[in-house]
C-alpha positions as CSV (number, residue, x, y, z in Angstrom):
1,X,118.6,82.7,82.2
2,X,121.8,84.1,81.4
3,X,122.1,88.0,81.9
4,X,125.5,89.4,79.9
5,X,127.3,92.6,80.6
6,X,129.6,93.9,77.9
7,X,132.0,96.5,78.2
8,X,136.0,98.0,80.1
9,X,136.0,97.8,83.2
10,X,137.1,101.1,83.9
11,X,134.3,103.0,82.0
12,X,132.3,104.6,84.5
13,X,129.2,103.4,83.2
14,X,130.1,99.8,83.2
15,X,130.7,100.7,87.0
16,X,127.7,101.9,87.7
17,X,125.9,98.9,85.6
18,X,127.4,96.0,87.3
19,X,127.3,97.7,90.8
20,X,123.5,98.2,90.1
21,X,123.0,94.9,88.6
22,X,125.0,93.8,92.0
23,X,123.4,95.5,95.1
24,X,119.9,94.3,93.3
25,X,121.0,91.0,93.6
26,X,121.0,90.1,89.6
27,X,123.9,87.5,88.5
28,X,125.7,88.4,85.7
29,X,128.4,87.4,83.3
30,X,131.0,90.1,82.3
31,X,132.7,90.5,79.4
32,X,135.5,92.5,78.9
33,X,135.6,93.1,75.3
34,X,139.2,94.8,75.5
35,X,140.8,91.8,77.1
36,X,138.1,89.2,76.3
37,X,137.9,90.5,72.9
38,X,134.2,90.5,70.4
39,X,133.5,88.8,67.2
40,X,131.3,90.1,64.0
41,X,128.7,87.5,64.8
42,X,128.4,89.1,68.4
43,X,128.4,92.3,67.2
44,X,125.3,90.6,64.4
45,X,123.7,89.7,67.5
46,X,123.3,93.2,69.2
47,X,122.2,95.0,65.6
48,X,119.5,93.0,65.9
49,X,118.2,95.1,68.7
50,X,120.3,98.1,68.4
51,X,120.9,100.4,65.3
52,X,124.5,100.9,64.7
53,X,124.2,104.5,65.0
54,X,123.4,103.7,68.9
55,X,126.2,101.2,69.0
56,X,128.9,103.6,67.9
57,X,129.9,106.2,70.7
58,X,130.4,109.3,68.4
59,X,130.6,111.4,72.2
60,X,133.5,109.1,72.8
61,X,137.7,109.7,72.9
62,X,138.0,106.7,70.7
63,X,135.6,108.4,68.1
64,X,136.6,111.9,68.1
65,X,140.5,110.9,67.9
66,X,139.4,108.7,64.5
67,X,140.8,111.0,61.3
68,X,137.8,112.5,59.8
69,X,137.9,110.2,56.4
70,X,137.5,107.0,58.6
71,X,135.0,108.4,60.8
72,X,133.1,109.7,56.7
73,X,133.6,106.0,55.9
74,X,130.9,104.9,58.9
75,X,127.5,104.7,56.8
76,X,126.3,102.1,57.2
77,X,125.8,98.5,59.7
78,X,128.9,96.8,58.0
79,X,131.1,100.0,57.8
80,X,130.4,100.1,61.7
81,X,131.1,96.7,62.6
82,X,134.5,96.7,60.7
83,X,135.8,100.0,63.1
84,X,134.0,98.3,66.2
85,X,136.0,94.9,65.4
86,X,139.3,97.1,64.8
87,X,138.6,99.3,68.0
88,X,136.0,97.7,70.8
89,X,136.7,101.1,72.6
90,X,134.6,102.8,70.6
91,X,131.6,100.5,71.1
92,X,128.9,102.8,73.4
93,X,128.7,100.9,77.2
94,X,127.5,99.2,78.5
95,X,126.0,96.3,76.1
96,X,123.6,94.3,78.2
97,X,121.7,90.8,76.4
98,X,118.8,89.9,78.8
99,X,116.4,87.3,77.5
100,X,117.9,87.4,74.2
101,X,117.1,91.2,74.3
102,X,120.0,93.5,73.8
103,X,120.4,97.5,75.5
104,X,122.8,99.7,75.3
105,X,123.8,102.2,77.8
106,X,122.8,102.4,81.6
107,X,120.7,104.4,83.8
108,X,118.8,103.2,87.2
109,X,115.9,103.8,85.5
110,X,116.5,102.0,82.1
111,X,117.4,99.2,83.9
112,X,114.7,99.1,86.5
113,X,112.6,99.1,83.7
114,X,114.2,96.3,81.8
115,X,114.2,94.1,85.2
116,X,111.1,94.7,86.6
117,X,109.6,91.6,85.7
């Protein structure tokens, strides 16, 4: 089983994500979606689990520096995954796909939880 990690390496949450996922001794591929880049059917992959309203940081600097009419134009799952292909950096982080299963975000206890089996 493949675990994947999505996200910049220097977001703070992605930190805290792979150092947890490390120091409890879960393997894990990274994926640097700023240098590594994402694709639409990725992005189809995660709305699967995730609605796009969860995928899209509106708390984020990426978001709130968006003029107002593009960030008016985000109704909808295909409206989001156009701005999330244009600008990863807006994408909330970390994106985590464990047994097929995709979370966003992290906490300790989200992902105790999601590896406790």
């Amino acid at each position: 089983m493949t675990i994947n990690l999505y996200g910049i390496p220097n977001c703070d949450t992605v930190k805290k994500a792979r150092t947890w996922l490390s120091s409890n001794g879960t393997d894990f591929v990274f994926h640097d979606f700023k240098k590594d880049g994402i694709t639409r059917a990725l992005i189809a992959t995660w709305l699967r689990d995730v609605p796009w309203d969860v995928l899209v940081n509106r708390k984020g600097t990426t978001w709130r520096k968006l003029p107002d009419e593009r960030k008016a134009a985000i109704v909808d799952a295909a409206s989001a995954t156009e701005l999330m292909l244009e600008s990863p950096s807006v994408i909330k982080r970390p994106v985590l796909i464990r047994n097929e299963k995709t979370t966003v975000g992290f906490s300790a206890d989200l992902y105790q939880h999601i590896f406790q089996d």
